[in-house]
C-alpha positions as CSV (number, residue, x, y, z in Angstrom):
1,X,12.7,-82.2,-8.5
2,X,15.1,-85.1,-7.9
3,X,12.9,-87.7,-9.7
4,X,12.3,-85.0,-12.1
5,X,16.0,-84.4,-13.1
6,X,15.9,-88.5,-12.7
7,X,14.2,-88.9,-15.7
8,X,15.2,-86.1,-17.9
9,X,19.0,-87.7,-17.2
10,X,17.5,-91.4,-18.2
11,X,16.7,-89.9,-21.4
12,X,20.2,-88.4,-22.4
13,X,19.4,-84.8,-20.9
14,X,22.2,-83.3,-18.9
15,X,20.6,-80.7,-16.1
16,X,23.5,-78.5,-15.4
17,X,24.3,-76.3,-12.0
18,X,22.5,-73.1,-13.1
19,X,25.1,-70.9,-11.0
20,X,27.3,-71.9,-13.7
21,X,25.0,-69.2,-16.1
22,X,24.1,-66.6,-13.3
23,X,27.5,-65.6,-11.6
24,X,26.7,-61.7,-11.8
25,X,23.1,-62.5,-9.6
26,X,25.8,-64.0,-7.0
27,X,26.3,-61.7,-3.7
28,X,30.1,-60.8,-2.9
29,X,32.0,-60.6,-0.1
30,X,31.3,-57.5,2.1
31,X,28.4,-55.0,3.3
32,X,26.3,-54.0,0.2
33,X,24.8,-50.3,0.5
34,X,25.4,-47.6,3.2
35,X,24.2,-48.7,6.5
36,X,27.1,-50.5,8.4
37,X,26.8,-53.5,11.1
38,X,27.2,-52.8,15.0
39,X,29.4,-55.3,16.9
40,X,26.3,-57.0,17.9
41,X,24.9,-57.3,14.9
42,X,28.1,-59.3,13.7
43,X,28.5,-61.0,16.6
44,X,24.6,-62.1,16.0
45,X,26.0,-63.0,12.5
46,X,28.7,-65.2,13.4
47,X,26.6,-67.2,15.7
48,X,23.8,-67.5,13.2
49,X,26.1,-68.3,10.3
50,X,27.3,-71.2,12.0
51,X,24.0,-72.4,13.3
52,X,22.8,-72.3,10.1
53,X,25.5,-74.0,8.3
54,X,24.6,-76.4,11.3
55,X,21.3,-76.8,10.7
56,X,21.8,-77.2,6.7
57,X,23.6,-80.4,7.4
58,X,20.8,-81.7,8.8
59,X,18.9,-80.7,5.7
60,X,16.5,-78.6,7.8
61,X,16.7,-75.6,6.2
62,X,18.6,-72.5,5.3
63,X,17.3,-69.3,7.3
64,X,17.8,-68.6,11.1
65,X,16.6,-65.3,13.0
66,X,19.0,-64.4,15.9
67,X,18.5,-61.8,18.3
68,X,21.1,-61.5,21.6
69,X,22.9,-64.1,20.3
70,X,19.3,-66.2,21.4
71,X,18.2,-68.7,18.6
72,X,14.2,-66.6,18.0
73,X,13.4,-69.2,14.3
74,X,15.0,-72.2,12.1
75,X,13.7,-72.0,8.8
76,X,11.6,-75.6,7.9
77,X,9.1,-76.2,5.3
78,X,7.7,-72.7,5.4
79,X,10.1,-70.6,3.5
80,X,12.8,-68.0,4.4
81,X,9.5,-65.0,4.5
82,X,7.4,-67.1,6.9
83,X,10.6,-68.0,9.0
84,X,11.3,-64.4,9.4
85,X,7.9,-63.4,10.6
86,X,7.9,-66.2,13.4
87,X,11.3,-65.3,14.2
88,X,11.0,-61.8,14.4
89,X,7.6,-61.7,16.2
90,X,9.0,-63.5,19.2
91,X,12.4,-61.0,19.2
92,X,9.5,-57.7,18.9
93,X,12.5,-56.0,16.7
94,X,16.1,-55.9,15.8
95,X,16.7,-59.1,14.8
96,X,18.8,-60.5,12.4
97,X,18.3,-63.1,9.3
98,X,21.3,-65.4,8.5
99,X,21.0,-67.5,4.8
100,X,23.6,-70.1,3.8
101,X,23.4,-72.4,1.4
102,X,22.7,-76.1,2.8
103,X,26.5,-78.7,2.1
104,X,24.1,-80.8,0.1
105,X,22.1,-77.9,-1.7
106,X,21.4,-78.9,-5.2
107,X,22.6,-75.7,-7.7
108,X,21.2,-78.0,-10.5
109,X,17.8,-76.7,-9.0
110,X,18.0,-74.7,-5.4
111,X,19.9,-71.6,-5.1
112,X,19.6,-69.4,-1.8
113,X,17.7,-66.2,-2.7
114,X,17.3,-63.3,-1.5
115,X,14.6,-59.9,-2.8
116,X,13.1,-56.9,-2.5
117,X,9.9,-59.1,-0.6
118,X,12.3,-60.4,1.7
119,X,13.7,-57.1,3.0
120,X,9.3,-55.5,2.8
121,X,9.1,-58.8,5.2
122,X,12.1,-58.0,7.4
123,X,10.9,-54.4,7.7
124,X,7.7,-55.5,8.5
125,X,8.5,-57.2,11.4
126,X,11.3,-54.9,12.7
127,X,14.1,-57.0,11.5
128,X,17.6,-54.7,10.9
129,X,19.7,-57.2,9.1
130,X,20.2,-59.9,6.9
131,X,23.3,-61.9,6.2
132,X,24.0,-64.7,3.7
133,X,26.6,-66.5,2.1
134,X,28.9,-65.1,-0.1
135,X,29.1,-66.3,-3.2
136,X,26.5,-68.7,-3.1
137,X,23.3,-66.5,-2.6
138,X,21.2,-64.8,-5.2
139,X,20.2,-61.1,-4.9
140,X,17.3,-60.3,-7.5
141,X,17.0,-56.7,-8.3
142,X,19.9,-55.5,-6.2
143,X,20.4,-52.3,-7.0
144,X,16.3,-51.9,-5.8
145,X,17.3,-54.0,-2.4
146,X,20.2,-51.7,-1.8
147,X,18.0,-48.6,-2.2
148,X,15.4,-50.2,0.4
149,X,17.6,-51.1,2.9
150,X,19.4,-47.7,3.1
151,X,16.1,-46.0,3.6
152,X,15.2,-48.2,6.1
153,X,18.4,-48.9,8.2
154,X,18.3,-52.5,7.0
155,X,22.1,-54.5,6.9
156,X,22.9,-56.4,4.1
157,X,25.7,-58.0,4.0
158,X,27.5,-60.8,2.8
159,X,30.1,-63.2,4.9
């Protein structure tokens, strides 16, 4: 993408940081829908947030799964979905997905997202909560994401 946006900007074509055009698809502050975090689960999210804030400066990924406050995945090449179902099959259930956006993510392109697939996946494998970054993750069809994580005791919250 980077030689891509390279040579559109070698030819006069700005590429601009599309958060700049989607700030209502940004997640806010706070727990979206009904079911509320346990202690555990936050303490689970505060030690996942920072190892994956950690993790993103090395530019290794963006996801972690957590469980006991015991490292279970680091999101690499695979994807968000496939570090959740590595992460969650070692934990057998209730653990918990932390997203952040990488220091060096590039908006111009890469946005952290997160879906309706990503909470099927998390209920798949017995995952009960997902956390990301304020303000700098996606939520695509969140009213629908909401809905599904209520019926299924699933967190989703934002920090």
């Amino acid at each position: 993408m980077l030689m891509l946006i390279e040579e559109l900007e070698a030819i006069g074509i700005t590429i601009l940081d599309q958060t700049l055009f989607i700030k209502n698809l940004m997640i806010p502050s706070g727990v979206l829908g009904k079911v509320q975090p346990t202690q555990e689960q936050v303490d689970d999210v505060n030690y996942g947030y920072w190892l994956a804030k950690e993790t993103g400066k090395l530019d290794i990924g963006q996801s972690v799964v957590i469980k006991d406050k015991m490292i279970m995945a680091v999101e690499a090449i695979e994807g968000t979905d496939n570090c959740i179902k590595r992460g969650c099959k070692i934990a057998k259930k209730n653990s918990r997905i932390i997203k952040v956006a990488k220091p060096s993510q590039d908006k111009r392109f890469d946005i952290p997202a997160i879906g309706l697939k990503t909470l099927k996946t998390m209920k798949k494998y017995k995952a009960d909560l997902i956390a990301v970054e304020a303000g700098e993750t996606i939520i695509v069809d969140k009213e629908d994401v909401i809905k599904f994580a209520d019926r299924h005791g699933i967190v989703v919250m934002a920090v």
